[in-house]
N, C-alpha and C positions, 0 to 999 in steps of 0.2 A: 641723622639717624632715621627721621621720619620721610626723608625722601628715598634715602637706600630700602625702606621696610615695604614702600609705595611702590617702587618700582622691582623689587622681589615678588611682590604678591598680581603686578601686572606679567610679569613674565611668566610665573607662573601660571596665570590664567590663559595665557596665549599660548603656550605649553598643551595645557588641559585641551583648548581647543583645537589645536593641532592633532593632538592623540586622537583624540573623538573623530576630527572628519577623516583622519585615515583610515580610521576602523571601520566606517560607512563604506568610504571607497572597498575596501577591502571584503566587507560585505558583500554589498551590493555586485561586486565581480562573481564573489561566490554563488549569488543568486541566478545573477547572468549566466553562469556558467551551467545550474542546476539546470534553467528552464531550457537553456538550448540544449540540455542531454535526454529532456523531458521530450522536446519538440522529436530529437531525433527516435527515439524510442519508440511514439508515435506512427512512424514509418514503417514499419515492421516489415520483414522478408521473411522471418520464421512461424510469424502468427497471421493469416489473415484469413476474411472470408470467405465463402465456398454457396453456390447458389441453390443446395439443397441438404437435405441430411443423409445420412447413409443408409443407403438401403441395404437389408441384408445385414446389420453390423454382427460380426461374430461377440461381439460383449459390446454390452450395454455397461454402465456403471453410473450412479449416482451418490456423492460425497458429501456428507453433511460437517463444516467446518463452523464451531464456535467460536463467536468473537466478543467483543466488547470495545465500544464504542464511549465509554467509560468504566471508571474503577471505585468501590466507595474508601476510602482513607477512613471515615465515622460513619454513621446513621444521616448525618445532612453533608458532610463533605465528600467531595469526588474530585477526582481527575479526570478529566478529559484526554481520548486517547485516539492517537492516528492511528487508518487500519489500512495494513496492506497485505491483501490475495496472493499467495505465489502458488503459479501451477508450473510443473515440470514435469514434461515428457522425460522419464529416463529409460526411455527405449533405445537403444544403438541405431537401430533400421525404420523405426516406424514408425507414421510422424499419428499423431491420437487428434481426433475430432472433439470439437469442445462444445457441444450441442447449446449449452444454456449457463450462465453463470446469472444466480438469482441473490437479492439480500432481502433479507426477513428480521424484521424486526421483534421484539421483545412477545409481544403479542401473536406472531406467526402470521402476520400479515405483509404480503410483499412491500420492501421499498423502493426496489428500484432492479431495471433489470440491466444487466451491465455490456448482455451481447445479446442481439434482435434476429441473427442468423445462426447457422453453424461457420465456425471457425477450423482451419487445421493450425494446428502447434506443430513444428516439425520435430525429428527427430533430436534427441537430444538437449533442446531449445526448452526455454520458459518466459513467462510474462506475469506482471501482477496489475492489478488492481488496487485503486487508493479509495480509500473512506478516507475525508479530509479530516482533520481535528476537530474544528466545529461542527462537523455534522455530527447530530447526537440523533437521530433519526432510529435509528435501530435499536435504543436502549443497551443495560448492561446486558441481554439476553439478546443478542443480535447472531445471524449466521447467516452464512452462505450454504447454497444448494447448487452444485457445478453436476454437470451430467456431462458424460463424455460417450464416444464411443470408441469403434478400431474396426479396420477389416479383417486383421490376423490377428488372432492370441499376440497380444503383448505386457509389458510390463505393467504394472499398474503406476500411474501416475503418482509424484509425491503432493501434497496440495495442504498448506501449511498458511496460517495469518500471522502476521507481525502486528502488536500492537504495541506504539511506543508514546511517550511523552516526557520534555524536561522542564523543567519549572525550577529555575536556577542554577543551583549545584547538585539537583534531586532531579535522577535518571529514574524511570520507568518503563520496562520495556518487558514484554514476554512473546512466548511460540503457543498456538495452539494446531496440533495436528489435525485433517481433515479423516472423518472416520467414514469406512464403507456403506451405507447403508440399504442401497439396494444391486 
């Protein structure tokens, strides 16, 4: 009895770690998998730079998007929260100049500037930007300031932050929309 109870609770543990390293395997692919969609994304054909800014733009536009960088659950608890930029040309025909995407932290002080030139976004096309989870850099008062331009009357861009985080079986995730402001 005590040797069938022995060798149940070895099998099972050889079991246990079977499970486990498949699920690493099976991870770890998935990661693999993320960072090479990340590497390729990276390459862009619809977003790249441009060696000055537009002269003449028929519209200027400047968008001020709120984010959060965390969330409070109490008065001393928070969440920590990923942030990701989505801009989108929904113009058919025309691709929108991305002069500056700026992040400003809690205090309105810059933190980081995320493009050093102007960019063109093509038509139809989008791109985001990542706030990683651990950067808490910007506070729960954190935004972006994206300035765009165009040479014709076009659509106005949609420009939206995801902020997500899971911690467990407890999802958090929300939208904040980018408002016009100048």
């Amino acid at each position: 009895m005590k040797n069938s109870l022995c060798i149940l609770k070895i099998t099972i543990l050889i079991l246990v770690v079977f499970f486990y390293s498949g699920c690493d395997e099976d991870y770890q692919k998935q990661q693999d998998s993320y960072k090479y969609e990340i590497k390729k994304r990276n390459q862009l054909e619809h977003f790249y730079k441009v060696d000055k800014k537009l002269v003449n733009p028929f519209e200027n536009k400047t968008f001020y998007v709120p984010v959060y960088s965390h969330i409070y659950i109490s008065e001393e608890n928070y969440v920590k929260m990923a942030i990701t930029l989505s801009i989108r040309n929904t113009d058919l025909l025309q691709d929108l100049y991305i002069e500056s995407i700026d992040y400003y932290n809690t205090e309105g002080k810059l933190v980081k500037t995320y493009i050093t030139q102007p960019h063109i976004l093509k038509a139809m096309s989008s791109v985001d930007f990542v706030v990683d989870l651990d950067d808490m850099s910007g506070g729960n008062g954190a935004k972006f300031l994206v300035k765009v331009a165009s040479k014709n009357q076009t659509l106005s861009p949609v420009i939206q932050a995801i902020m997500i985080h899971s911690v467990g079986n407890n999802n958090f995730s929300f939208v904040t929309d980018g408002y016009l402001i100048k």
